[in-house]
C-alpha positions in Angstrom: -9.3 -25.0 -8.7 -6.3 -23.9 -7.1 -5.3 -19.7 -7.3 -2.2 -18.0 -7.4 -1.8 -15.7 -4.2 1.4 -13.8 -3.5 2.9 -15.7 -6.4 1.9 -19.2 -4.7 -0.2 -21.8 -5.8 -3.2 -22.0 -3.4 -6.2 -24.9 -3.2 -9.2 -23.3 -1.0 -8.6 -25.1 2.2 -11.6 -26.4 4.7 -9.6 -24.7 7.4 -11.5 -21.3 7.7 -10.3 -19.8 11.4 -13.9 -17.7 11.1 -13.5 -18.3 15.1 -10.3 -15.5 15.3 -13.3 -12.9 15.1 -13.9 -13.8 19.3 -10.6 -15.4 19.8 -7.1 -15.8 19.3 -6.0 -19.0 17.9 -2.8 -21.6 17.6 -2.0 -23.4 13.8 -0.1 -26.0 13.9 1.1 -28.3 11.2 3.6 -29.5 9.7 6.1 -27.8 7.5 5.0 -27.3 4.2 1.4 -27.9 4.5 0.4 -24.4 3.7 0.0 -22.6 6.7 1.6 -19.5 5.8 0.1 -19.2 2.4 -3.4 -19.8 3.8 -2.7 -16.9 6.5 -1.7 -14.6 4.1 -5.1 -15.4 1.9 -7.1 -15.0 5.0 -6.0 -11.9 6.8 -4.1 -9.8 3.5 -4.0 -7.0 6.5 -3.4 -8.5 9.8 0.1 -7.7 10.9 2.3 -10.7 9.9 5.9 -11.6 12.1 8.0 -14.1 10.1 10.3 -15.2 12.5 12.3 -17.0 9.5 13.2 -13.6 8.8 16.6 -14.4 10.7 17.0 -10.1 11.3 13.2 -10.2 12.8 14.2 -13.5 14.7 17.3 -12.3 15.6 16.0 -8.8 17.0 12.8 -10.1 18.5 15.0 -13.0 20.5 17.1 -10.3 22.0 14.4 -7.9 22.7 10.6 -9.7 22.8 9.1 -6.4 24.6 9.7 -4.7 21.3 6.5 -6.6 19.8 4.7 -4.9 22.7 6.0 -1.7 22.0 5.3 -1.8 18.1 1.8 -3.2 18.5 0.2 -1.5 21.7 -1.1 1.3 19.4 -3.1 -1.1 17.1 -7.0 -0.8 17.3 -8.9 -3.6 19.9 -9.6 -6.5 17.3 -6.8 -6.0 15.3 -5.8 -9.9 13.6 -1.8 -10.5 14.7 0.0 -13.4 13.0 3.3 -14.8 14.8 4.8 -17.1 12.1 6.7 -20.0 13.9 6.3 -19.1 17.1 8.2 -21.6 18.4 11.5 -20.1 17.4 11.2 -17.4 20.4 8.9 -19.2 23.4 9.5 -15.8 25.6 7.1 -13.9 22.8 4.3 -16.1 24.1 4.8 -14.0 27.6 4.0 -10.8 25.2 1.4 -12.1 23.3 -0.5 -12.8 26.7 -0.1 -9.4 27.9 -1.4 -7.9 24.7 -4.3 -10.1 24.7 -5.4 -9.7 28.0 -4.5 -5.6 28.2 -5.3 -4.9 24.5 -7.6 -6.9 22.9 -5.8 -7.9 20.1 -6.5 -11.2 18.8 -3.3 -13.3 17.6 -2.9 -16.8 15.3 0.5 -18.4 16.4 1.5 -20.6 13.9 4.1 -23.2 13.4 5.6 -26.9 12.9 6.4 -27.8 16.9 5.1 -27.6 20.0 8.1 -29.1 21.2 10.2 -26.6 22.1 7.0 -24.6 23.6 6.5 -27.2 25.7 9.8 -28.2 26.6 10.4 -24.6 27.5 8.3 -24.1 29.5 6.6 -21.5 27.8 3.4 -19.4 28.5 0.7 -21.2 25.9 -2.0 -18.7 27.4 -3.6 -21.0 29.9 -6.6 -21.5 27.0 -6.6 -18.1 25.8 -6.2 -19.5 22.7 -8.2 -22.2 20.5 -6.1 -24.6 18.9 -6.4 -25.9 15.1 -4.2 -28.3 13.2 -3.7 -28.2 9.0 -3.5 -31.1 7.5 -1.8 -32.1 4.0 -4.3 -31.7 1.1 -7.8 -33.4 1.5 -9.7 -35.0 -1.5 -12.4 -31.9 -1.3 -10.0 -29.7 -1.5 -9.2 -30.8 -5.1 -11.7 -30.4 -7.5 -9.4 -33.0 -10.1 -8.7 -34.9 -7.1 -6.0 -37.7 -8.8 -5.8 -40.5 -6.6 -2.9 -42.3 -8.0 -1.1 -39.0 -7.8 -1.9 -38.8 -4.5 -1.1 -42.7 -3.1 2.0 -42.4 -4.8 3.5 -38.8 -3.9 1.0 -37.7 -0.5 -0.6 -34.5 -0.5 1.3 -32.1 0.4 0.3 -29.0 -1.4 4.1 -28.4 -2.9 4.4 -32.1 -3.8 1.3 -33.0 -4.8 1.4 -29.8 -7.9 5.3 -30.6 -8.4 6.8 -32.0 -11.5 9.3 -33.5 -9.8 7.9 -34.9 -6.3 10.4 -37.1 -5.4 13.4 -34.7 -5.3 11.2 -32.7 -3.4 10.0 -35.4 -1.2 14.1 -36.0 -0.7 14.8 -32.2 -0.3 11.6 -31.8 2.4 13.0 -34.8 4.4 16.4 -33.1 4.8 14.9 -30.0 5.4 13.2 -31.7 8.0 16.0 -33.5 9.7 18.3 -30.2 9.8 15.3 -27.9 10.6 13.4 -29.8 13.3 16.3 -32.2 14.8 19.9 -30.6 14.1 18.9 -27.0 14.9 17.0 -28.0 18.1 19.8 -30.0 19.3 17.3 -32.7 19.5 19.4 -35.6 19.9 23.0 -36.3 19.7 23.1 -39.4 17.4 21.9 -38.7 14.0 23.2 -41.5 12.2 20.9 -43.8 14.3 17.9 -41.3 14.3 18.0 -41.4 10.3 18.4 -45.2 10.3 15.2 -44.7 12.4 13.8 -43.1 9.9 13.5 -45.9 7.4 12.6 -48.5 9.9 9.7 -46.6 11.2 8.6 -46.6 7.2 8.9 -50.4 7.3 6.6 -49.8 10.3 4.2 -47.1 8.6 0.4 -48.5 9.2 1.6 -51.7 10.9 1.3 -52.0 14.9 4.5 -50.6 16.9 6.9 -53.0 18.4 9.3 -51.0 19.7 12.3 -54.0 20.5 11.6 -54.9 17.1 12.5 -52.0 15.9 15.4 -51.4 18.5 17.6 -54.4 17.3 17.0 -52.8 13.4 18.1 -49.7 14.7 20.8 -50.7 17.0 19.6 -48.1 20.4 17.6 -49.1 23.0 13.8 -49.6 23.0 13.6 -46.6 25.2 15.4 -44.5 22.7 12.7 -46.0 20.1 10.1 -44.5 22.3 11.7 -41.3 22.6 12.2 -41.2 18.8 8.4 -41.8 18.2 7.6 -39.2 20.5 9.8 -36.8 18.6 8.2 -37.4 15.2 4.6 -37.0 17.3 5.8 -33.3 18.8 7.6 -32.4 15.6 4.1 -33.2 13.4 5.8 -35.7 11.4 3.7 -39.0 12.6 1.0 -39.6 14.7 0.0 -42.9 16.4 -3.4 -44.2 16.0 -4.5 -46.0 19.3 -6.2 -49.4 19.3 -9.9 -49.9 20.5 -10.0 -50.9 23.6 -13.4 -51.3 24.9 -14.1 -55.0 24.9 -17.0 -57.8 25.6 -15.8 -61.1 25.5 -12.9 -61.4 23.5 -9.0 -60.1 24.1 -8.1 -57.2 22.0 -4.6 -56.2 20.8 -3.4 -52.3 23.2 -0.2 -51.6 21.3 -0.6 -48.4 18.4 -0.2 -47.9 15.4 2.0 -46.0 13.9 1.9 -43.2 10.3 3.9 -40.7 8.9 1.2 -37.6 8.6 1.4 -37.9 5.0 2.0 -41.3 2.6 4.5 -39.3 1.0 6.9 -39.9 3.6 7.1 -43.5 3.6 7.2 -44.4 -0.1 10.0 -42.1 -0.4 11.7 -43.5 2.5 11.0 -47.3 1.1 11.6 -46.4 -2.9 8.4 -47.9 -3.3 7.3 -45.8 -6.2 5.8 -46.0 -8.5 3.1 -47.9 -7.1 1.2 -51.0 -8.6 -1.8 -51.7 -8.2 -2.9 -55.2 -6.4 0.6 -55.2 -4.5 1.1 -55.2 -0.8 2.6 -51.8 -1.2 -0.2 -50.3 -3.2 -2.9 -51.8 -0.1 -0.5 -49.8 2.6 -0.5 -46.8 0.7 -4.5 -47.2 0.4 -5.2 -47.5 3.6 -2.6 -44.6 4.5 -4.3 -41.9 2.9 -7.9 -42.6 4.0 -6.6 -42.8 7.1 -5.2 -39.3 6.4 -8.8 -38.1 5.0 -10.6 -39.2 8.3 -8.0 -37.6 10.4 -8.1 -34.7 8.8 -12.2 -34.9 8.3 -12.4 -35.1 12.3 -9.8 -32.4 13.3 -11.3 -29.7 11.1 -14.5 -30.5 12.6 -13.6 -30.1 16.1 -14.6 -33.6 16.7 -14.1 -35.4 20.3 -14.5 -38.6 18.9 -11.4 -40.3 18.5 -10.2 -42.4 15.6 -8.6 -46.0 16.5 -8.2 -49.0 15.3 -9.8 -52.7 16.0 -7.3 -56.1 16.6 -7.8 -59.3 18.2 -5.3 -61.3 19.8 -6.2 -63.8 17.4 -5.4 -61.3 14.3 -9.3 -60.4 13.5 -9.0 -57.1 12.5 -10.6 -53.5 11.7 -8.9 -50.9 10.1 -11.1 -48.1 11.9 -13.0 -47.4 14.5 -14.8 -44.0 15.0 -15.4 -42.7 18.2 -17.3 -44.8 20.5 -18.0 -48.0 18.2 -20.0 -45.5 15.7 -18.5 -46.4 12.6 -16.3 -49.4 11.6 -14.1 -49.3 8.1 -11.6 -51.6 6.1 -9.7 -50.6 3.3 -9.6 -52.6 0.5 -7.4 -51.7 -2.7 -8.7 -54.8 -4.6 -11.7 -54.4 -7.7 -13.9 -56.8 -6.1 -14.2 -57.4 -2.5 -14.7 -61.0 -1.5 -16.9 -62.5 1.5 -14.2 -63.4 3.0 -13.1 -60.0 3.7 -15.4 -58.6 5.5 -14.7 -61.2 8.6 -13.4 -58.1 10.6 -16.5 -56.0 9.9 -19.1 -59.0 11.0 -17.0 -60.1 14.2 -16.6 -56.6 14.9 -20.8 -56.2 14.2 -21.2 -59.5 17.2 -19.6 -57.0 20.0 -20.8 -53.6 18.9 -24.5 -54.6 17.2 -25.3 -50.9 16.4 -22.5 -49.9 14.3 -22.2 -48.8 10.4 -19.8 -50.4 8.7 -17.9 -49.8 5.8 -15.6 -51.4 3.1 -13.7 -48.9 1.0 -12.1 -50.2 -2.5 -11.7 -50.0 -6.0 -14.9 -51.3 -7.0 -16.8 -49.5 -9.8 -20.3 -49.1 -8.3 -21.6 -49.4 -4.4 -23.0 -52.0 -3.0 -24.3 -53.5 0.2 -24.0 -57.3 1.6 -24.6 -58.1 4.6 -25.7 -54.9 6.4 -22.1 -54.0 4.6 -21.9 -50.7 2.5 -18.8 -51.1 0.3 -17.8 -47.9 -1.5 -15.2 -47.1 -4.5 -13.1 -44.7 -3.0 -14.2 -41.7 -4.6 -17.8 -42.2 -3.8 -16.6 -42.7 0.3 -14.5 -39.3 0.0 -17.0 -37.5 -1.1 -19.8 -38.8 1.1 -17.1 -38.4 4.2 -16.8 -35.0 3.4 -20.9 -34.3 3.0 -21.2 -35.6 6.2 -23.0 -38.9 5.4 -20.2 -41.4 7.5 -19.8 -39.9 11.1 -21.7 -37.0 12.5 -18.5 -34.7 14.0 
């Protein structure tokens, strides 16, 4: 059950940073996915630097040596936590020297690497582990509502609100003035939010970026470059096709998701959802595709998560790692024969793989070689381990 810490409604998160006791760390995520509040539950005593404090922000930007000055005293060990670091890149320069000359051990959190990157600023040459939070997870909730959840995404403020879709509206503004008008991202906003909603039409579907060009009226390059800011601003993520291939042609182009199904059924005004629709079967396979996303990063796992397309339109909704596991989502009650032709052409190619169908059905059941799960049951088996060894 969730707790109340510093007056803020907190789920116990998988995310556990026990690794800050040998070295320092990066958190990135995006806004609003609890980063901050799971800090501040963590390490009640590390020194914490908001730099949305705009006097702190304001004073260290002018000044970054005064971090130095104020924390070159502390004991070796001591936990320090730089809250949106990205805001001031040169503190990265400081946070090197301390950990090299001190011994302190730092967590640099925030939304963006962007601007890090773009920069040019010092990310500590591996000095520093990096870890990802993710919205919400299904074990992270012992009343886990699913409906709640395919509808409004599982961001922790949205998923507890009353009112989700005013804040869904309100975080996507945020968003837009936080992460693209303050940066000076781009010049042309008017396309860039027009972008927006086409890349929703486009959420779990694979990317054609001159489709989506003539829609938004820019050049496919500018599509790109779009995509890529929604990738380094944590917003989306592409998941890349399975390549490895026997005897038949496979399909190279990505797919594309928001990080949480939130995003696009605001965007869309497709809620609320019902069941049996096309919409409802996007928003399914949306969120497990968020639950195995976030299942692997919190694991530390290499293997990568893709998907499976032939150029004649056979299909597989994921692949884990090397041809380890195969899944399709499902959203109907009963799963016919003739939906499991992905999972047995995929079987032909890759002989040794498990494959799974997850739906709506009441109770499990195999056909075929076939394990097909009701959604809850997968979760929960995902998150025991019993799909994919990390």
């Amino acid at each position: 059950m969730p707790q109340i810490i510093n007056n803020l409604v907190m789920y116990p998160r998988i995310l556990s940073l026990d690794e800050i006791q040998d070295d320092s760390l990066f958190l990135w995520g995006a806004r609003q996915t609890g980063k901050s509040t799971l800090l501040k539950a963590l390490f009640p005593k590390a020194r914490y630097y908001d730099l949305l404090n705009a006097n702190l922000f304001r004073s260290l930007s002018r000044n970054p040596s005064l971090m130095r000055e104020q924390l070159i005293l502390l004991p070796k060990g001591s936990v320090v936590i730089i809250d949106e670091v990205q805001k001031v890149p040169d503190l990265l320069d400081e946070v090197h020297w301390l950990i090299q000359n001190q011994g302190l051990h730092f967590i640099l959190c925030g939304s963006s690497a962007r601007k890090l990157r773009r920069s040019g600023a010092n990310l500590l040459g591996g000095r520093a582990l990096s870890n990802t939070l993710f919205p919400l997870v299904s074990a992270e909730i012992d009343d886990f509502d699913l409906e709640r959840a395919l509808n409004y995404g599982t961001i922790p403020p949205h998923y507890l609100a009353k009112n989700p879709v005013r804040r869904l509206q309100a975080y996507i503004d945020d968003y837009i003035q936080q992460e693209i008008v303050a940066e000076l991202v781009l010049r042309n906003l008017s396309a860039f939010t027009r972008f927006l909603e086409v890349a929703a039409l486009s959420d779990t579907e694979i990317v054609n970026y001159t489709n989506i060009a003539a829609e938004c009226g820019v050049s496919a390059k500018t599509v790109k470059e779009y995509f890529s800011i929604l990738e380094e601003t944590m917003f989306g993520f592409m998941l890349p096709a399975y390549t490895r291939t026997i005897k038949r042609r496979l399909v190279q182009s990505p797919k594309f998701y928001f990080f949480d199904v939130g995003i696009p059924n605001y965007l869309l005004e497709r809620t609320p959802l019902k069941p049996d629709t096309a919409d409802y079967g996007h928003a399914f396979e949306h969120l497990m595709v968020q639950e195995l996303r976030a299942y692997l990063g919190y694991h530390h796992s290499r293997k990568q998560l893709s998907y499976w397309r032939t150029s004649s339109g056979i299909e597989v909704d994921c692949v884990i790692g090397d041809a380890e596991v195969a899944i399709e989502f499902k959203s109907s009650t009963e799963v016919r024969n003739a939906q499991l032709k992905g999972l047995r052409t995929f079987a032909e190619e890759h002989p040794g793989v498990k494959r799974y169908v997850v739906s709506r059905e009441i109770y499990p059941r195999l056909v075929d070689g076939i394990e097909i799960w009701p959604i809850r049951d997968f979760l929960a088996k995902l998150w025991q381990g019993g799909v994919i060894t990390p």
